[in-house]
N, C-alpha and C positions, 0 to 999 in steps of 0.2 A: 329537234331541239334537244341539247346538251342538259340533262336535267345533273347530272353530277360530273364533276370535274377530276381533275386526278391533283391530287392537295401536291404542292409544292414542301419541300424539304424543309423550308421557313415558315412553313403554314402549319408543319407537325408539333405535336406537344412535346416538350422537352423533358425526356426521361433523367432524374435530377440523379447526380454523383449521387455513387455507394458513399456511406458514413465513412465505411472503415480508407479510402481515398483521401477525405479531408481529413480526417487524422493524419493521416503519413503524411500529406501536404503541411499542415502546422508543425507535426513535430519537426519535421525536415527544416521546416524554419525557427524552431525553437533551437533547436540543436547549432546548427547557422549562427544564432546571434549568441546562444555560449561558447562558444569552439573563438569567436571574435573577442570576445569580453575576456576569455583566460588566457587568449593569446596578448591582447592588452595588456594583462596583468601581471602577464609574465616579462614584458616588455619593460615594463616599470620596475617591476623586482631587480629585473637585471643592470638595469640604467641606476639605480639606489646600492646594488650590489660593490658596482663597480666603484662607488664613488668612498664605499667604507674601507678604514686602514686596513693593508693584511691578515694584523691580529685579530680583526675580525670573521675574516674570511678563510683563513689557510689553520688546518689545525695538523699538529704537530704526532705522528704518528711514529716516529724514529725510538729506537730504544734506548740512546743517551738523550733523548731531546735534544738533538740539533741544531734545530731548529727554533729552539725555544729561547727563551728570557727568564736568567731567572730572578727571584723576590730581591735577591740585594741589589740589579741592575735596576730595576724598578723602583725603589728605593732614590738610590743615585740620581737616575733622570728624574723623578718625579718633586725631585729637591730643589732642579736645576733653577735660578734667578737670572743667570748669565745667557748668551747669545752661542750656541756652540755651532762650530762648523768643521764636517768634516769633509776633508777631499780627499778622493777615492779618483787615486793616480792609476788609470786604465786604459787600455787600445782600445778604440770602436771594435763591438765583438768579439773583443778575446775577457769579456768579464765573467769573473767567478759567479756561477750561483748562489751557492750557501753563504757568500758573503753578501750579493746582493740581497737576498731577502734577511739574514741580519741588517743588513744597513737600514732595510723598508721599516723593519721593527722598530729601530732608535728611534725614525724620524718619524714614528704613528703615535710613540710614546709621547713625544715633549713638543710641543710649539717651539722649542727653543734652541732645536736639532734641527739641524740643515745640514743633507748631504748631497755636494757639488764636486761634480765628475771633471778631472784636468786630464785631457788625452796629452798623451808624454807627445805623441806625435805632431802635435798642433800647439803643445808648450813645453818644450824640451828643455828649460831651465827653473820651469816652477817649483820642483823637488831641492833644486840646490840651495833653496834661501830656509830650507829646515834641515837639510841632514846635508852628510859628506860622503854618507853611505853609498854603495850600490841601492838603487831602489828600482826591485823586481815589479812586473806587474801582479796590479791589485794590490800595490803598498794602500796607506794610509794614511794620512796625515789629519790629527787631531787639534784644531788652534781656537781658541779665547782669548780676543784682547791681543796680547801680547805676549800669551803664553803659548806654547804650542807641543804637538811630542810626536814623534814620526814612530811608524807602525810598519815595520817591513811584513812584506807577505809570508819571511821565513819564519817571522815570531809568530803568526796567523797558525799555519800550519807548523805543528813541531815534528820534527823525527830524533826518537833517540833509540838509541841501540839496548835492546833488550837480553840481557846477561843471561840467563835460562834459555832460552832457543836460539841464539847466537843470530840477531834478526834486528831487524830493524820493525818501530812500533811506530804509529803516527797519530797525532792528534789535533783535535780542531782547536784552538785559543784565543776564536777570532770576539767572543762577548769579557773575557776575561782582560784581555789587553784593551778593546774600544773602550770597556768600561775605568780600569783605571787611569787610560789617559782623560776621558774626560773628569774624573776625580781630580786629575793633578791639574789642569789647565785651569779648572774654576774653583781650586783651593787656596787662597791668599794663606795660610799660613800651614804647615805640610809638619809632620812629627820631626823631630830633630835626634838621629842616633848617632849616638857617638860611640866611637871605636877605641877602646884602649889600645895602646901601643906602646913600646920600650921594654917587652919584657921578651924578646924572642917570640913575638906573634903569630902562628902561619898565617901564610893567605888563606883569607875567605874562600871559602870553595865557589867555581862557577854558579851552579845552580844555588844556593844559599841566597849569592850574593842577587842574582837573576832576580827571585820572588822577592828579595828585598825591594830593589827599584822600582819592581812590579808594585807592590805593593804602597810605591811612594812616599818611604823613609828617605829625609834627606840623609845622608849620611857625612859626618865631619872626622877625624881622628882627632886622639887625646892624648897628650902625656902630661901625667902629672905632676912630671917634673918641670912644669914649664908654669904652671898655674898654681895660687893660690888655695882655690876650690872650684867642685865641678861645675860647669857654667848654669847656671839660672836657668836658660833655655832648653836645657837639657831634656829631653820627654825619656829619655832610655839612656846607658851606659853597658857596651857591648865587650863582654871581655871571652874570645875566644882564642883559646890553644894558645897560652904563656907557655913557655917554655923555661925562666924562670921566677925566682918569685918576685911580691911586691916588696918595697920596704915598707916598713912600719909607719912611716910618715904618709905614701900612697894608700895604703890601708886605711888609715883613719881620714882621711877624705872620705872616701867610698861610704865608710862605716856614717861619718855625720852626712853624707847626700843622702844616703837610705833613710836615716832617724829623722831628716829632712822632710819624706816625702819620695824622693827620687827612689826611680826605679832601675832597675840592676840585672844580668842578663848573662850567667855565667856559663862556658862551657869550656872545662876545664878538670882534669884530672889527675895522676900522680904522672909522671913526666920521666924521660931519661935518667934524666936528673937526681928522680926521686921527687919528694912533697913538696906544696905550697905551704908552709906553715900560716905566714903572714894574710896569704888572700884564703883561706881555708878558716882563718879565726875571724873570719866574716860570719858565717855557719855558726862559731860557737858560740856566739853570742843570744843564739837562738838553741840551742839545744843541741842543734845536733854536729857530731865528731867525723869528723873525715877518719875513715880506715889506709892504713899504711897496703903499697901494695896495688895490686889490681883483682879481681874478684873474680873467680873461674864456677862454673858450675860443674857437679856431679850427677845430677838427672842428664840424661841424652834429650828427652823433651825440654829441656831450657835452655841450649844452645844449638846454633846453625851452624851448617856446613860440617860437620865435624869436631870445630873449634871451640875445645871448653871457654873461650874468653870472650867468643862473640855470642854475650847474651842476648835469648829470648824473653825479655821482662815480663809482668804481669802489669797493666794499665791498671792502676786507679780511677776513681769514677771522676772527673772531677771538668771544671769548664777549660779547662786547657786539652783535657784527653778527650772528651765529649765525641768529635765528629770522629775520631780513629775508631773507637769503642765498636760507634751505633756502624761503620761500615766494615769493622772485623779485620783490621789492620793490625798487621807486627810491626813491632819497631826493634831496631839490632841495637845492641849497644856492647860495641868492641871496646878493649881496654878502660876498662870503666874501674873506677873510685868508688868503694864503696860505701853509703853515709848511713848513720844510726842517730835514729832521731829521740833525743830524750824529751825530759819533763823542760817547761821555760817560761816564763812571766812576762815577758819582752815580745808576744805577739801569737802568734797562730801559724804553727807548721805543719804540714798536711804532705804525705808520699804520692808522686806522681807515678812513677815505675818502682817496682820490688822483684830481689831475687825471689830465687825457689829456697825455704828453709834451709836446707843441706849446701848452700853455697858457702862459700868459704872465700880470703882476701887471701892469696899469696904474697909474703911481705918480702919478696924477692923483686917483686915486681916485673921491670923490662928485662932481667939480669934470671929467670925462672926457668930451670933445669926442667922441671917435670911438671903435669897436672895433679900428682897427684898430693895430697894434703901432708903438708910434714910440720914438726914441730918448730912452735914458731906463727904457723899462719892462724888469721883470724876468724872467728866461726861467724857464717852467718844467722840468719837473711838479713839483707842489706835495702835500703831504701838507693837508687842509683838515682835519682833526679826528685829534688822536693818543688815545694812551692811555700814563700814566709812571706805574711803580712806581717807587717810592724805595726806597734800603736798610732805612730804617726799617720799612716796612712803610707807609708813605702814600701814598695814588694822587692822581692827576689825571687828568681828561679833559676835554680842551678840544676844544671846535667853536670854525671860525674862522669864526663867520656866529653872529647870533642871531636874524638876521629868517627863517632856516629854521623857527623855530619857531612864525611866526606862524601862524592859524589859519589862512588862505586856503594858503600854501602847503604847510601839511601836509594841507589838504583834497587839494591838488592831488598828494598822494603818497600820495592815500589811506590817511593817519594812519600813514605809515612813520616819519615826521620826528619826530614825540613819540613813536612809538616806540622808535626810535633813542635819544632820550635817557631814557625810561625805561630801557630797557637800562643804558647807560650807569649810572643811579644808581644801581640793584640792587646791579651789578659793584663801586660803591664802596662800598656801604653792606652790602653779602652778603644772599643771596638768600632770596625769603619766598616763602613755598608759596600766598601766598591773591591773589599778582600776576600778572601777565599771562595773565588769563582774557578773549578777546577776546571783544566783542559779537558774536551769530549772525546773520548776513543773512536777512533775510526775504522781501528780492524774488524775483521769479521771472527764470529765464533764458527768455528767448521763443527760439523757432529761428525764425530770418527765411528765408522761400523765395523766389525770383522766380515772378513771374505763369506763365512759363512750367513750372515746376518745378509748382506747382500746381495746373494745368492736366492735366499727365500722370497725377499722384498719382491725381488725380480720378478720369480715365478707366480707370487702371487699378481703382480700388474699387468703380465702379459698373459697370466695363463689361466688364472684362478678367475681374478674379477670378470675379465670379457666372458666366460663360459655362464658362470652368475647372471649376470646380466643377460645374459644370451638367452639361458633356460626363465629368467622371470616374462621375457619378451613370450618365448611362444606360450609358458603358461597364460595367460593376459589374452592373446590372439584367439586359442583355441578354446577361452572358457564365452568369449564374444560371440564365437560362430554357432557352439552348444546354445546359447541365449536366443540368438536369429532363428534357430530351428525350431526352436520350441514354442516362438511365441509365432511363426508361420504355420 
């Protein structure tokens, strides 16, 4: 008889899991079900990411801001009541970036920005019911209602030839321009400038006349020999580069528009010719005296390029000079008129640009032998451009030069000179949010080193750091193995 068995495997007492076992088993599942929850979570971030405007998501890291929007466009769009739509004239995959994602920005700002892509190749006459133009890819086309304004890609992108390195410069224009065409398209009633004329007028210079339109002056001409008085509608009255003078009956219009109210917008100096007496006794009505002549400096610090006559002014502090100031701009002012502003009852005159003391008005003027002061010229310092409120409430600002506005020389101020008088016409005509968005540069700064300078650099990245680095590695190794030994 079998008094003891031999216990089956199932019949043995079961020796119970180590503690430290069910720990790793729970955590392994706690871990499990967070590793799930933040992958969820992340899930949803990103599905919510996706769904927010750009302006939320993309942040602008460039050093002109590129990329960016700025406070006047904001402004603009955020004003908007009307329906804007723009079409963005593109090939399938041949579209711009940087204008893509400006376009993303208009259309995150406003509800009431729609931008709708027309491929040229699937509608190859949709461009010709707004312009006559050539229209490059990644034109533009800005339209409200019934208004509309076409946007070449070449105004987007500007290049213009840069006078000091003999080069060409390029910049981005693509917020400056969408924004004032949508200014214009949902502006029912637009500034009204009027242009003098009949008096040997030049042309407008290219770019002058460019930021005007930019800017969305309508512009009409005027002679006042044809009219009564200056019209009602008038917001500005633009009198550049007479060549001769006004009569005295032209003059006294002007004079009662200003005591009116109206505003005035002079650029105008002593001429071939010689003076303006007539449009000059504008000025004296307020104090101040036109100088016979042109006005040459004797500091070498107060004129450029060599040319005692292309001055270097001194800005006054004032809202017309403001943004040139605070960004450290020169402004040229060739063959300039010099003014002197006395005592006056009839309103408030204030100097926008002043010579250097020691200047001086040569009363030869165009006809002027030498720089140097002979008897006869006038002594300065000279105020070259004021600024006059009248009691009524009508301003003026006169620059005593109009060839400052020519294109070469406000290249040569790198476009301070038309900005100066844009300024200037704002101040007279009161300020619009969808102006002075400047173009963004797109060149590169290079850092220039000498041979020698790059020479060292060199040595130090191929020869100096790796050895550095080299000798930190084995110090670090062999103070590890010293630690091993000591604690075996």
């Amino acid at each position: 008889m079998q008094l003891f068995k031999k216990a089956d495997k199932a019949d043995r007492p079961q020796t119970p899991a180590p503690a430290h076992s069910r720990t790793a088993v729970l955590g392994g599942g706690y871990s499990l079900i967070l590793s799930a929850v933040a992958l969820a979570i992340l899930v949803v971030v990103n599905i919510f990411a996706s769904t927010l405007p750009a302006s939320a998501t993309q942040y602008d890291i460039s050093a002109v801001k590129l990329y960016s929007i700025t406070a006047n466009t904001r402004v603009v769009v955020n004003a908007l009541e009307q329906d804007v739509t723009i079409y963005w004239v593109v090939q399938a995959g041949a579209e711009d970036d940087v204008i893509e994602n400006l376009l993303s920005k208009y259309e995150s700002l406003s509800e009431h920005i729609s931008v709708v892509k027309r491929n040229p190749d699937v509608y190859p006459t949709f461009a010709e019911q707004y312009t006559d133009e050539e229209v490059p890819n990644n034109s533009l086309v800005v339209e409200c209602g019934d208004r509309s304004r076409f946007i070449s890609y070449n105004d987007i992108y500007l290049s213009e030839a840069d006078v000091y390195s003999y080069s060409y410069t390029t910049s981005f224009d693509g917020e400056g321009a969408i924004t004032s065409a949508i200014d214009y398209v949902t502006t029912a009633e637009l500034p009204q400038l009027y242009v003098l004329e009949g008096h040997g007028e030049a042309a407008m210079p290219a770019t002058l006349a460019d930021q005007i339109e930019k800017e969305n002056y309508e512009q009409q001409t005027l002679s006042l020999l044809t009219v009564d008085a200056v019209p009602e509608d008038a917001d500005c009255v633009l009198i550049y580069a007479p060549e001769t003078d006004l009569s005295q009956q032209e003059a006294d219009m002007l004079r009662d528009y200003v005591r009116g109210g109206g505003k005035l917008l002079a650029a105008a100096g002593t001429t071939e010719n010689g003076s303006l007496p007539n449009l000059t006794g504008l000025l004296a009505d307020y104090g101040v005296t036109a100088a016979e002549g042109i006005v040459v400096e004797s500091e070498r610090e107060s004129y450029a390029f060599g040319m005692p006559y292309v001055l270097l002014p001194t800005l006054a502090d004032s809202d017309i000079t403001g943004t040139l100031l605070e960004e450290n701009y020169y402004v040229l002012m060739p063959l300039a008129q010099g003014l002197t502003v006395g005592d006056t009852s009839a309103g408030t005159v204030a100097a926008l640009l002043n010579s250097s003391g020691t200047a001086y008005s040569k009363t030869a003027g165009y006809s002027l032998e030498t720089y140097e002061k002979e008897d006869g010229d006038t002594d300065g310092p000279f105020a070259l451009a004021v600024s006059i409120e009248d009691e009524s409430g009508g301003r003026i600002v006169w620059f005593g030069s109009s060839a400052f506005l020519d294109d070469m020389y406000n290249a040569y101020s790198s476009g301070a000179n038309v900005a100066l008088a844009m300024n200037a016409l704002s101040w007279l005509v009161g300020e619009r949010e969808a102006i002075a968005i400047r173009s963004k540069s797109l060149n590169y700064n290079y850092l220039t080193i000498s041979d020698s300078t790059a020479s060292m650099l060199r040595g130090l990245m191929i020869g100096v750091f790796p050895l550095v680095y080299l000798g930190a590695g084995i110090v670090v190794v062999v103070r590890r193995r010293r630690v091993q030994n000591e604690t075996v």
